[in-house]
C-alpha positions in Angstrom: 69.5 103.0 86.1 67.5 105.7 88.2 69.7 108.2 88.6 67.6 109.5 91.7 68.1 106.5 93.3 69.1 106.5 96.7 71.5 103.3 97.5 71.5 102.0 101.0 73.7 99.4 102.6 73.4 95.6 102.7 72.0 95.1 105.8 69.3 92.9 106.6 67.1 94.9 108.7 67.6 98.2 107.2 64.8 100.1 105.5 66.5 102.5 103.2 69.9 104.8 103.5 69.0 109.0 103.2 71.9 110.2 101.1 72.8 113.8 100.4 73.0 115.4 96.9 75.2 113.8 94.0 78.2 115.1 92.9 81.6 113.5 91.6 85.1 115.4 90.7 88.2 113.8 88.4 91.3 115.3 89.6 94.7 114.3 87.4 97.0 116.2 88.8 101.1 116.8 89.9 100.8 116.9 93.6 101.3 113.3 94.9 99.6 115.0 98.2 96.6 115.4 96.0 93.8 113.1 95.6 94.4 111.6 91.7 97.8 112.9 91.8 100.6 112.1 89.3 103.7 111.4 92.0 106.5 113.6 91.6 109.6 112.5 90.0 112.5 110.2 92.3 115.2 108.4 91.2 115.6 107.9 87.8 114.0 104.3 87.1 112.8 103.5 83.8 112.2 100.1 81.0 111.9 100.1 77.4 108.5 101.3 77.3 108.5 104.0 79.2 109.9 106.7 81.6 108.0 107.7 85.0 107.8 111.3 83.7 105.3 109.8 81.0 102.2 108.4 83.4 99.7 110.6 84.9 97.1 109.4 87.4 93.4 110.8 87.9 90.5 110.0 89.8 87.1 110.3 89.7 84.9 110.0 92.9 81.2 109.0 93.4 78.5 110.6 94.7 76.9 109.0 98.1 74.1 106.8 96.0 77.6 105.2 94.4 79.1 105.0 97.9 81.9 107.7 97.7 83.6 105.4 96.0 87.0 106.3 94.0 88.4 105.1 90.8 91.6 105.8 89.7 93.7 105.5 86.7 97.2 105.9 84.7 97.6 107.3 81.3 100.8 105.9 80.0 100.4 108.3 77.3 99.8 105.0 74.8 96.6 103.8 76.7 94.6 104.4 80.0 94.2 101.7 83.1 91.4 102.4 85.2 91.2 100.2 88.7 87.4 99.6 89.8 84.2 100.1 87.6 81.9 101.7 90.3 78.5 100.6 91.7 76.1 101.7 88.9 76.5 102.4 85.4 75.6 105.8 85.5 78.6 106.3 88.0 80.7 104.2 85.1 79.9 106.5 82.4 80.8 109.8 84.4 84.4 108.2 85.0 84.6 107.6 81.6 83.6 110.7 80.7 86.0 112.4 82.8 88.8 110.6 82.0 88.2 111.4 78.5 88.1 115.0 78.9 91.7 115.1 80.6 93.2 112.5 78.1 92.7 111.3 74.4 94.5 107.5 74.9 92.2 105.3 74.6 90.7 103.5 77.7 92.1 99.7 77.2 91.9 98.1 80.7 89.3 97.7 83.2 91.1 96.0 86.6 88.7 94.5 89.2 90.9 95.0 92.6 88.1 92.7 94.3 84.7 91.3 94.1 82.2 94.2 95.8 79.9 95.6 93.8 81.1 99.1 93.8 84.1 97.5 92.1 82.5 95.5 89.3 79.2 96.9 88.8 79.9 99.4 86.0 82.2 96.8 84.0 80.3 96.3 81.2 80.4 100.3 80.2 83.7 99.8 79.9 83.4 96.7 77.8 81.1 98.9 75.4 84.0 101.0 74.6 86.2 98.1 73.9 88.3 98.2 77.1 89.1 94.9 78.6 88.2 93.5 81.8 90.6 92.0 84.3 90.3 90.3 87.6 92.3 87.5 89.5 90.7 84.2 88.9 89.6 84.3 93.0 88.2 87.8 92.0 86.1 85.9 89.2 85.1 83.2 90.6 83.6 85.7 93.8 81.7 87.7 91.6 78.6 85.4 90.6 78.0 85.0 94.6 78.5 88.3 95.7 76.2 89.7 92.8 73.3 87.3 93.4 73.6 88.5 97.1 73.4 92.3 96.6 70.8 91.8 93.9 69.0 90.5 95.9 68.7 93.3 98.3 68.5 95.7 96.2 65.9 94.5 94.1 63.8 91.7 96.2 64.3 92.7 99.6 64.4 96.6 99.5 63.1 97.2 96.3 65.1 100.2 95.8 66.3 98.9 92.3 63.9 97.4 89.6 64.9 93.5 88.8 65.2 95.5 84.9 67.4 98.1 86.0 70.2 96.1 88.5 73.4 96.1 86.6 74.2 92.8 84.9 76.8 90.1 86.6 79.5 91.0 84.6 82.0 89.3 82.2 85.4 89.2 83.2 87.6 89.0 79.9 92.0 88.5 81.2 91.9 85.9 84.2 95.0 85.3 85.9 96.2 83.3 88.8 98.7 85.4 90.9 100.5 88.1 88.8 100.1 89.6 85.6 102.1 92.4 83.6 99.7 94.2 81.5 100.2 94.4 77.6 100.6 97.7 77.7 102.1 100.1 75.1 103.4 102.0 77.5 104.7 101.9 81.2 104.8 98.9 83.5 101.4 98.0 85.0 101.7 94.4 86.9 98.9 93.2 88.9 99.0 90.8 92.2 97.2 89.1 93.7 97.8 89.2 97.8 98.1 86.1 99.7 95.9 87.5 102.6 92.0 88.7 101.8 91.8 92.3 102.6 88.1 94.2 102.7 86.6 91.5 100.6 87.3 87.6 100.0 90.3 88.3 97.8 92.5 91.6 97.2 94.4 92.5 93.7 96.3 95.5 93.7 97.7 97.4 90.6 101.7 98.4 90.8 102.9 101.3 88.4 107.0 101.0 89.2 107.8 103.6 87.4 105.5 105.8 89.1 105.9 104.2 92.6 102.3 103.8 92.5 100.0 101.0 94.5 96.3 101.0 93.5 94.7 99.0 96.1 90.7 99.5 95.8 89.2 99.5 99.4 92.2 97.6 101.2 93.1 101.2 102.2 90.8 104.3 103.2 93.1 106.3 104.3 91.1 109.4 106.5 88.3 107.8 105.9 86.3 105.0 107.6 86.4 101.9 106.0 83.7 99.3 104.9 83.3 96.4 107.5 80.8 93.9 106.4 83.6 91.7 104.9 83.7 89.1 101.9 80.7 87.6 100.6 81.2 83.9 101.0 78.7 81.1 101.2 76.0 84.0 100.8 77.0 85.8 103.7 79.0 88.3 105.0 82.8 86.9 106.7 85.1 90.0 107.5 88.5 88.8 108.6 90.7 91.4 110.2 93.6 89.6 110.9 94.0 89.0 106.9 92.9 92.1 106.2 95.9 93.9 108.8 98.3 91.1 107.0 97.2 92.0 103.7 98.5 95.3 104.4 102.1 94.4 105.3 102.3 93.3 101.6 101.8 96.3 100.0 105.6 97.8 101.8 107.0 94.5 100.4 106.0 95.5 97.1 107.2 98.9 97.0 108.3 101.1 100.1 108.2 104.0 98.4 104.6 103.8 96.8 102.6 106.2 97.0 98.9 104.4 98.0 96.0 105.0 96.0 92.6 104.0 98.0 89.2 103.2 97.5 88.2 105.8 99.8 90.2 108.9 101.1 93.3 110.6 100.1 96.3 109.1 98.6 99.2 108.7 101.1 103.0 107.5 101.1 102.7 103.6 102.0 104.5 104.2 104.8 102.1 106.2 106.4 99.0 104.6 105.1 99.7 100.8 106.2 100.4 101.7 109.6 96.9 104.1 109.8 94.7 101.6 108.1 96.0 98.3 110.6 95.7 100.6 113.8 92.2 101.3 112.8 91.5 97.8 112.0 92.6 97.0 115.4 90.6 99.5 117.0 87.4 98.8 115.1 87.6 95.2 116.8 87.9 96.3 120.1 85.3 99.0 119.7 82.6 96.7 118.2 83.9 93.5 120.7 83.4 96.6 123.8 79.8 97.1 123.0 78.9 93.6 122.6 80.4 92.8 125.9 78.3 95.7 126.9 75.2 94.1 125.5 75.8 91.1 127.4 72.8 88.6 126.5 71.0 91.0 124.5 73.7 90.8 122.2 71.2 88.7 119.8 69.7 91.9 119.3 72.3 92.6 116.5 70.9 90.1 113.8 67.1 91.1 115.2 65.1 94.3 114.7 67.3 96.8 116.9 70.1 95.7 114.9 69.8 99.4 112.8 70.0 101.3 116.2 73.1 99.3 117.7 75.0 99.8 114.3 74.0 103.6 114.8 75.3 103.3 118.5 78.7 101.5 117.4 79.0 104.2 114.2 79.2 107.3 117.1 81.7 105.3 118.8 83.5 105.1 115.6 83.6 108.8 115.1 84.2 109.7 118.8 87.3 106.9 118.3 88.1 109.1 115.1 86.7 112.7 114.9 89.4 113.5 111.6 88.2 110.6 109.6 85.5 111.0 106.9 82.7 109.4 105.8 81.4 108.1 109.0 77.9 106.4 107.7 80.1 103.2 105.9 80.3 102.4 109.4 76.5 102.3 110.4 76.1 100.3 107.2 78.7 98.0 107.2 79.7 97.3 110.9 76.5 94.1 110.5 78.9 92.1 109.2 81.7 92.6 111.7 79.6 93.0 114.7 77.5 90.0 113.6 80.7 88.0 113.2 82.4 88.7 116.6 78.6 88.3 118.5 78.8 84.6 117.8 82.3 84.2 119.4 
């Protein structure tokens, strides 16, 4: 992989993404208010493996050319869970290199939460150091699709990647249906999948009870913007807010007093971080459904070659809608998919 390559959104018309200087930080750490932070101790709740006292949670964010995306993972103090691979293997390679400098358990388990390529890419790093992969069998069967349809930006459309140098579809090693308890050593780590789609075409989250921890990849961006192209299905973007808002009310049934852990932005009580996300969702729609209204019969525009400077238009809406949130350019590059959706209704 280049590492000074610059990675731009999947948008059709879009020439190439400026992105500002690399850097990444891992961050295990005791202050649940903390990015990566281990949650403080509750109420005594433990199983025969182990106590809550025992697991520590990190996280290790990517530069822009990986998306600013986040990885996190538990140390049960018997082996190490990581949730999402990152976009490129370089990026993979740094998270396993900082987890390994703040733990010696060995990394076992590689969870996809769902099929986006910042979330599967960097798999097969993992793979090389004997971790398993795991992914919900909705998550699996996605990948091939949504692979073949980034690749194909990337490398045939943009050229920003050599066809050589694209990461590989990857291998998916534990398939399950719905749930799964992970044969760990150590700790409780059970994996879901949710009945509603979330950012993608299918959503997994990872549950640590003992830790009153939800991992929950990019179903939650919590002060941040989120990602709004939508699932890749039938080689083309299909965002569905509606699931995505009741793919959120799941994660309180789970566990009310989780602690969320996000793709994007900072953790936050799930309390807090369900209501925040679905009151963004349901602004985004009537922001983007506003300024096609606006556009009236030009709205065709937004599949043509002004498409770029009406997603720039709707993006400062965005951050005028939400000066506190961060990372305001997943907007410009992803609102295609949602503003190219609701144009056709």
């Amino acid at each position: 992989m280049n590492r000074s390559l610059r990675i731009v959104a999947l948008v059709s018309s879009l020439a190439a993404l400026s992105l500002g200087p690399a850097g990444c930080a891992s961050s295990p750490a005791s202050d649940p208010a903390s990015p990566g932070a281990s949650p403080a101790a509750g109420p005594a709740e433990t199983n025969e493996k182990a106590t809550r006292a025992e697991l520590r949670i990190g996280t290790y964010t990517s530069d822009q050319n990986g998306f600013d995306t986040q990885s996190h993972w538990i140390d049960t103090g018997k082996e190490v869970v990581v949730f999402d691979a990152q976009f490129t293997e370089r990026h993979a390679r740094e998270l396993v290199d900082a987890i390994r400098k703040e733990t010696s358990s060995p990394i076992r388990f590689l969870v996809i939460t769902h099929p986006n390529p910042d979330k599967f890419n960097g798999a097969s790093v993992f793979q090389s150091i004997g971790a398993k992969v795991v992914a919900s069998r909705a998550t699996a069967d996605a990948i091939h699709g949504v692979h073949e349809y980034k690749r194909a930006f990337f490398v045939d459309m943009a050229k920003m990647i050599p066809a050589d140098a694209y990461p590989k579809e990857p291998r998916v090693d534990i398939v399950f249906d719905h749930e799964l308890e992970l044969p760990t050593e150590a700790g409780r780590i059970v994996l879901r999948k949710l009945e509603h789609a979330g950012v993608s075409s299918t959503q997994t989250v990872g549950w640590a009870p003992e830790a009153h921890a939800l991992f929950v990849g990019d179903l939650v961006h919590h002060g941040a913007h989120a990602w709004l192209e939508g699932g890749i299905v039938g080689g083309g973007p299909r965002p569905d807010l509606a699931s995505w808002v009741a793919a959120l009310d799941e994660l309180s049934a789970i566990d009310e007093k989780a602690t969320v852990y996000g793709g994007r932005g900072a953790p936050a009580p799930v309390t807090d971080a369900v209501p925040a996300q679905q009151a963004y969702l349901r602004k985004a729609e009537s922001i983007v459904k506003a300024y096609i209204a606006e556009l009236g019969k030009k709205k065709s525009e937004l599949s043509g070659p002004k498409a770029p400077e009406h997603h720039a238009a709707i993006a400062k809406r965005f951050t005028e809608a939400f000066p506190d949130r961060t990372l305001g350019y997943l907007v410009q590059y992803g609102v295609y998919g949602l503003a190219g959706q609701l144009a056709k209704e």
